[in-house]
C-alpha positions in Angstrom: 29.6 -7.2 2.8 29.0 -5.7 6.6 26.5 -2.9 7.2 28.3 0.1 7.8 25.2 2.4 9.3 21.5 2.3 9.8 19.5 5.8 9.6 16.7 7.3 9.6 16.9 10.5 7.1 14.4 13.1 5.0 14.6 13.2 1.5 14.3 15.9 -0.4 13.4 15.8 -3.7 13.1 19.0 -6.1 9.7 18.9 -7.3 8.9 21.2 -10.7 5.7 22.4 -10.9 3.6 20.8 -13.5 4.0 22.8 -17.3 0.0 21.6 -17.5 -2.4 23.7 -16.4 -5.0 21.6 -14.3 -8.8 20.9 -15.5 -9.8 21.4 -11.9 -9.0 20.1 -8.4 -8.6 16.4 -7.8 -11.3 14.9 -5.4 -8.5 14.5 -2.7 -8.9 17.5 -1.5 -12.4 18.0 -0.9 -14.1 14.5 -1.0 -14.8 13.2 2.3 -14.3 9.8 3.8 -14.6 8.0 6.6 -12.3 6.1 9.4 -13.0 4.4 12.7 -12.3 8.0 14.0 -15.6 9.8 12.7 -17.7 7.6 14.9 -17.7 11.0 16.4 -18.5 14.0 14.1 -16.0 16.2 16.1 -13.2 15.1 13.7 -13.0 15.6 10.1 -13.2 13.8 7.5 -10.2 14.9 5.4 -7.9 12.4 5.8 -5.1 14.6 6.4 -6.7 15.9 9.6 -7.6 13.0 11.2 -5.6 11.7 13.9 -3.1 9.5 13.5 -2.7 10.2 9.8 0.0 12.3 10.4 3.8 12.5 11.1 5.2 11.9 7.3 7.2 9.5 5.4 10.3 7.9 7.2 13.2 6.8 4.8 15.8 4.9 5.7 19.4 4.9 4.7 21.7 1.6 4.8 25.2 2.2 4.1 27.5 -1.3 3.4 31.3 -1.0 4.4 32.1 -0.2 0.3 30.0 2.9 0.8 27.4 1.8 -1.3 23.6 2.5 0.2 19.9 1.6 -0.6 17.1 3.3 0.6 14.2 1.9 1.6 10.7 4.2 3.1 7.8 4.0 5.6 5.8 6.2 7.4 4.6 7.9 10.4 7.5 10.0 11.3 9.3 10.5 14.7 7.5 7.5 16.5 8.4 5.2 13.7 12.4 7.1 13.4 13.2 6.5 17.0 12.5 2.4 16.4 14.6 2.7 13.6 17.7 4.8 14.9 17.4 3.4 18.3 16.2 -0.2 18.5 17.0 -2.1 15.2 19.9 0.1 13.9 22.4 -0.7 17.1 21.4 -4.3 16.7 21.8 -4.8 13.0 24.9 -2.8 12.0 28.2 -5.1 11.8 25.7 -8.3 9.6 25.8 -9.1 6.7 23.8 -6.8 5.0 22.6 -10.0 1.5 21.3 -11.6 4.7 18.0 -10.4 4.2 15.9 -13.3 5.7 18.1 -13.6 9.3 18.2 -10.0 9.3 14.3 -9.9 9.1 13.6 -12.5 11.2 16.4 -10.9 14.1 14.0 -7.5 13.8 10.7 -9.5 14.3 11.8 -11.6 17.4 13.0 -8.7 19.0 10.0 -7.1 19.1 7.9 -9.7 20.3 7.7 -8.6 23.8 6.5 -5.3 22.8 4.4 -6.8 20.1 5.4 -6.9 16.6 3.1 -5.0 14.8 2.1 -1.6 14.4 5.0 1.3 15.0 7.4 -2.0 14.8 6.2 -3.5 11.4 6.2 0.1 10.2 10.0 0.8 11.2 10.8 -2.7 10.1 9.7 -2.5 6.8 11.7 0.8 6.1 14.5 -1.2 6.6 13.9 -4.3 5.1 13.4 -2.2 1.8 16.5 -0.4 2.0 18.3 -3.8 2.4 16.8 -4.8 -0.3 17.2 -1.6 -2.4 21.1 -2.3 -1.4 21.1 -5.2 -1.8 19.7 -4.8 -5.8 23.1 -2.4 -6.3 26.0 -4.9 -5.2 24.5 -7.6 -7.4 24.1 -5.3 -9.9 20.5 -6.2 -10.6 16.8 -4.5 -10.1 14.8 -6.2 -7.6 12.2 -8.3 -9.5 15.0 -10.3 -10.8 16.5 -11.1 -7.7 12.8 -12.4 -6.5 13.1 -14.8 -9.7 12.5 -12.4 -12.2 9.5 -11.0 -14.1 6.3 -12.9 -14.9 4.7 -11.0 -17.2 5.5 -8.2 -20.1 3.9 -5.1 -17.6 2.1 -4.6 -14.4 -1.6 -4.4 -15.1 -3.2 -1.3 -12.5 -6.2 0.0 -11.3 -7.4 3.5 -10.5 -7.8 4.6 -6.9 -10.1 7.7 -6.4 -13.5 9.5 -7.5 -12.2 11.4 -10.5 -13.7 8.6 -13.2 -13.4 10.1 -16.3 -10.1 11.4 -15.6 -9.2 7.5 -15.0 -10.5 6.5 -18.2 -9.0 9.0 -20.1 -5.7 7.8 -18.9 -6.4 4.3 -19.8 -7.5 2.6 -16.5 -9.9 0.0 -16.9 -10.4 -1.0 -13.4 -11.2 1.5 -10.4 -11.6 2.1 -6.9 -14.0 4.9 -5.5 -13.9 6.2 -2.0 -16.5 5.6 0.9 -18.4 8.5 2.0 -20.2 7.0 5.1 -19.4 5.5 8.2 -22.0 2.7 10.3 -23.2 5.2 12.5 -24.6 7.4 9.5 -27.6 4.4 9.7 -29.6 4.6 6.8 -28.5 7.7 5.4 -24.8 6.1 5.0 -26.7 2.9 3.2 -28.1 5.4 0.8 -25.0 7.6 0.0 -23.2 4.4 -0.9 -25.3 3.1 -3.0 -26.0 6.4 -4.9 -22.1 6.6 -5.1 -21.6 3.0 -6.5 -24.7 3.1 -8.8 -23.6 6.5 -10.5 -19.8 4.8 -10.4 -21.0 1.6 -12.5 -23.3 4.0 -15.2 -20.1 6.1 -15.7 -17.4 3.0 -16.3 -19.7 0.7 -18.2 -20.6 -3.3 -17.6 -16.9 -4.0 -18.5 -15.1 -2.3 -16.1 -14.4 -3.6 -12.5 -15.6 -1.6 -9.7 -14.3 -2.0 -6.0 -15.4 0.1 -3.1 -12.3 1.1 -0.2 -14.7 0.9 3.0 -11.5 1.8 5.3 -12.6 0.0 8.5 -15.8 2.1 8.7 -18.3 -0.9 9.2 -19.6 -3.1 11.4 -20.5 -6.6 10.5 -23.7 -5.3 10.0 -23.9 -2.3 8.3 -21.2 -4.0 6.2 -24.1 -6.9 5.6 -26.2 -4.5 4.6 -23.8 -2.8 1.9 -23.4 -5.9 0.2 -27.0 -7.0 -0.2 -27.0 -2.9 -1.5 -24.1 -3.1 -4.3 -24.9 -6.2 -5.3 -26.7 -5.2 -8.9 -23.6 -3.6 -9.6 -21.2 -6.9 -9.5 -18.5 -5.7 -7.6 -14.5 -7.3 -8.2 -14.3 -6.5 -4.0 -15.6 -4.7 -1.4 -12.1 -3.2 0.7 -11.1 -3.3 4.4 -15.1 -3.2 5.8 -14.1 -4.2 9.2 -10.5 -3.0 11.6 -8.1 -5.3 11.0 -8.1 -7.1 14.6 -11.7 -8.3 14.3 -11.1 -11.6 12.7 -14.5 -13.1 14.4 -16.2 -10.4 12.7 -14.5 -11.0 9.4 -15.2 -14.4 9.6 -19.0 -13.6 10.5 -19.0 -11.4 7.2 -17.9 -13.6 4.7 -20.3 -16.1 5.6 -23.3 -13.7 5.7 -22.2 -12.2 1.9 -20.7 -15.2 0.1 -21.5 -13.3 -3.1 -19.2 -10.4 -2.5 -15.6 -11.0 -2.6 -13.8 -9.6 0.3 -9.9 -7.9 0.5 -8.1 -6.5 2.8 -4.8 -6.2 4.6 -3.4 -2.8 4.9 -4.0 -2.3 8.2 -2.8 -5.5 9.5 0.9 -6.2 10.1 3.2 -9.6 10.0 2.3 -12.9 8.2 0.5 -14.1 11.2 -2.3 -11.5 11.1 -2.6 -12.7 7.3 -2.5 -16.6 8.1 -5.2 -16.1 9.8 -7.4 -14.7 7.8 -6.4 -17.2 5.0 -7.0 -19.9 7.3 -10.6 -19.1 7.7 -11.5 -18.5 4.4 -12.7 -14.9 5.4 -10.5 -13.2 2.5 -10.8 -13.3 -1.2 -7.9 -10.7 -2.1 -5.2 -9.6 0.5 -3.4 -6.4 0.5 -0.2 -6.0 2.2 1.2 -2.7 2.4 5.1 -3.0 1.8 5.8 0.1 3.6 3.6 -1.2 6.7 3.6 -4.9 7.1 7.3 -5.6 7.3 8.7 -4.3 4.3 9.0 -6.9 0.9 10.4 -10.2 2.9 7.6 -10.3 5.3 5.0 -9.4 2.0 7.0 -12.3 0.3 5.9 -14.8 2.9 2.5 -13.6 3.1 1.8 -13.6 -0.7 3.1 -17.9 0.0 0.0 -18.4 2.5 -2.0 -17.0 0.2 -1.2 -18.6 -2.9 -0.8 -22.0 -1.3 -4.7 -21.3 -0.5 -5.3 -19.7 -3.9 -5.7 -16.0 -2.7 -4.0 -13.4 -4.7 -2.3 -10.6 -3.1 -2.7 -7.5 -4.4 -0.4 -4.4 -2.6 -2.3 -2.1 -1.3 -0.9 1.5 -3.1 1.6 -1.2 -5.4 1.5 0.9 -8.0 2.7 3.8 -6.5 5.9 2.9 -5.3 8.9 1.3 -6.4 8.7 -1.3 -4.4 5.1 -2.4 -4.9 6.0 -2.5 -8.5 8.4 -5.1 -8.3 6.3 -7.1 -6.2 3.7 -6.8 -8.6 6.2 -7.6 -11.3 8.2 -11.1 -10.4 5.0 -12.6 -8.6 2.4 -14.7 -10.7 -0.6 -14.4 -8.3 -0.3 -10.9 -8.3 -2.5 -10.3 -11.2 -2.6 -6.4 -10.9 -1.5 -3.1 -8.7 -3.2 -0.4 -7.5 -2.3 3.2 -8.6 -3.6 6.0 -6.4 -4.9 8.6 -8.6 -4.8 12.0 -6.4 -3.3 14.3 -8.8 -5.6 17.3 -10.4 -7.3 15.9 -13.6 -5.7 17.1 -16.7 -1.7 17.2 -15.4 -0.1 14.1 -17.3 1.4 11.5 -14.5 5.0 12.4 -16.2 4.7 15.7 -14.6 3.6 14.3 -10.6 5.7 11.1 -10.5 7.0 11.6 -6.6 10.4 9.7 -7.3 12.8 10.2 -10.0 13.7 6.6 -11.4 9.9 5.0 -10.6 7.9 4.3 -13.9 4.6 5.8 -14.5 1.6 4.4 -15.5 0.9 4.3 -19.4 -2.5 3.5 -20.6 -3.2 1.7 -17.3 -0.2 -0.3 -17.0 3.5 -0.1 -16.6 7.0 -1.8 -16.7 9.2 -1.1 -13.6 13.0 0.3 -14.1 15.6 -2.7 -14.6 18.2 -0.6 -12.9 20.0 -1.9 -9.9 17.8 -2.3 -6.5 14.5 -0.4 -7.0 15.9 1.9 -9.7 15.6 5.1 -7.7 17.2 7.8 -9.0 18.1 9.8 -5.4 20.9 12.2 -5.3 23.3 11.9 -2.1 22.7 15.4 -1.8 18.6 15.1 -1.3 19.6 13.4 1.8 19.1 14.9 5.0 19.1 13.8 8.6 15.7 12.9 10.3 14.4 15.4 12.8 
C-alpha cells in the first residue's frame, strides 16, 4: 500500500465544558517555574510565556492510496509544519507506507546535513506516528500489539504537578512536583526547593515516590547541592537538572551524587543523544518524548540501548497521549507512565480527556484502547489545513 499524501493539518476537536464545577484553580496557571530562559528575570516564569514555548501542536495526516489515513502529532507549529509539508512529505509520498523502519531511517539521513535533531526530530516524529497510527488501521490492530503486544494487565502512572491531594484523591501513588528556582537564585533557590520537597514528602507519606522535574535549570553545581538537600526525603529521581547537550556535565553529576538517581531525555533528540548517555552511566531513567525524539520507531530503538544496559525508559508526558500509552503498554522495562495532572482539582479526568478514543486514568492506572492504530476517535470533519 503506497502513500497517497503527507500533511500537515489543525484538528479541531469539540470540547464540552466540564458538568463539574471546579474546587479551585489548578497550579498551572499560577505556579511558577523555571527554564534556562529565567537566567534573566525579564522573562516570566509561566511557561506559556516563555520563549520558545510557543507555536502549538502540529498533527499530521497520512493518507494510503485506499483512502485510509492515521494521524500522528507534534509540536511547535509553523517552523515544525514547513519540515513536514515541504521537506519529508515530497520525499516520502509514492513508499510503501508498512515500511516504517526505511521510511524512518530515509527522514533521519536526510537531515544530517542540517542536523537531525531539534525542528527535524520534532517534524519527524509527527510523521512517524501517523504511519504508525495508519499503519494500526490496515492490519486491523491497535498499536501495542503490533510492537509484540501487551506486557502487563494496565499501565501503572504517576502524577505530574503541585496539586497533591487532588493526585491522591484520584488514586496516584507516585508524583512529580514542579521546580520553583533556577541556579542563579543561589541560596534562596536551595531553600525554596527544599521547603517544596520537604512539605511534598509530609503530604504523600513514606510510601509514596517523590520525583522533582528540575527542567534544565541547574548547573552541575547547584544541581550538587540539591541532591545533598533532598536527600532525607529518598527521592525515585531527580528530572532533566542539566540542558540536554552538556553530557560532560551530566557525567560530572552523576558521579558527585551517586545516591540520587538521575532521568532525563525530553529535551534530547535521536538514539544517539541517548546512547550516549547510557554509555556513560550518567542516566538512571530515560525519558523520550514520542512527539519530540523521532516519533515511536526512533523511541523503540532508544528504549533497546537502554534495556540492553538495564535502564528503563519512561516517556516523558506517556500517559497523556495515545501514543505514550502504547509504548508504555507492549514494553517490559517500561515499568510506569507519567500523567500530567493540569486540570482544576475537583473536574473528574472523564470530563478533560483532550482526545476522544484515548483512555483515562482510573485510580492511577489505565488500559489503552484495543482499536485499530492508536484508537483515536477523530472525525474527518475536525480536520483542517495547517496555517
Amino acid at each position: 500500500m503506497k502513500i497517497k499524501e503527507i500533511r500537515a493539518v489543525n484538528v479541531n476537536i469539540p470540547h464540552t465544558p466540564p458538568k463539574t464545577k471546579p474546587r479551585r484553580p489548578t497550579w498551572n496557571r499560577s505556579a511558577p517555574r523555571a527554564l534556562p530562559i529565567n537566567k534573566y528575570p525579564e522573562f516570566s516564569r509561566l511557561p506559556s510565556q516563555m520563549p520558545g514555548m510557543g507555536g502549538g501542536q502540529v498533527w499530521v495526516r497520512i493518507t494510503a492510496e485506499d483512502g485510509t489515513w492515521g494521524m500522528g502529532a507534534c509540536s511547535f507549529g509553523d517552523s515544525v509544519a514547513v519540515l513536514i509539508d515541504q521537506t519529508f512529505a515530497p520525499m516520502l509520498e509514492g513508499r510503501d507506507c508498512l515500511a516504517t523502519e526505511y521510511l524512518n531511517d530515509l527522514m533521519w539521513r536526510s537531515m544530517q546535513r542540517l542536523g537531525a535533531a531539534g525542528h527535524a526530530a520534532v517534524a519527524q516524529s509527527g510523521i512517524d506516528l501517523a504511519l504508525w497510527d495508519l499503519k494500526g488501521k490496515l492490519l486491523d490492530l491497535p498499536v501495542y500489539r503490533l510492537l509484540g503486544g501487551p506486557c502487563r494487565d494496565k499501565i501503572k502512572l504517576y502524577a505530574t504537578g503541585d496539586d497533591l491531594d487532588w493526585s491522591m484523591e484520584l488514586g496516584f501513588k507516585a508524583f512529580k512536583v514542579t521546580n520553583p528556582a533556577h541556579y542563579e537564585m543561589g541560596i534562596e533557590g536551595l531553600n525554596l526547593v527544599e521547603e517544596k520537597l520537604a512539605m511534598a514528602r509530609e503530604t504523600i507519606g513514606s510510601n509514596a515516590e517523590l520525583m522533582l522535574n528540575a527542567v534544565m535549570s541547574y548547573n552541575v553545581e547547584f544541581a550538587v547541592q540539591i541532591a545533598e538537600r533532598l536527600r532525607p526525603f529518598r527521592m525515585r529521581w531527580l528530572e532533566e537538572p542539566l540542558i540536554p547537550t552538556d553530557l560532560e556535565g551530566h557525567i560530572e553529576l552523576k558521579k558527585s551524587v551517586p545516591w540520587m538517581p538521575i532521568a532525563t531525555g525530553e529535551d534530547h533528540h535521536g538514539r544517539q543523544a541517548f546512547r550516549q548517555l547510557v554509555e556513560h552511566r550518567c542516566v538512571d531513567v530515560v525519558q523520550p518524548d514520542l512527539k519530540w525524539c523521532g516519533g515511536l520507531s526512533e523511541a523503540i530503538k532508544i528504549y533497546t540501548i537502554a534495556e540492553a544496559a538495564g535502564i528503563v525508559s519512561i516517556p516523558h508526558g506517556g500517559g497523556n497521549t495515545p501514543f505514550g500509552q502504547h509504548f508504555a503498554m507492549a514494553l517490559p522495562e517500561s515499568p510506569m507512565a507519567e500523567y500530567w495532572l493540569g486540570t482544576d482539582p475537583g473536574i473528574p479526568l472523564s470530563e478533560v480527556r483532550s482526545i476522544p478514543g484515548m483512555a483515562t486514568p482510573i485510580e492511577g492506572c489505565l488500559i489503552p484502547s484495543d482499536a485499530p492504530g492508536f484508537g483515536m476517535e477523530i472525525k474527518e470533519e475536525w480536520i483542517e489545513p495547517w496555517g
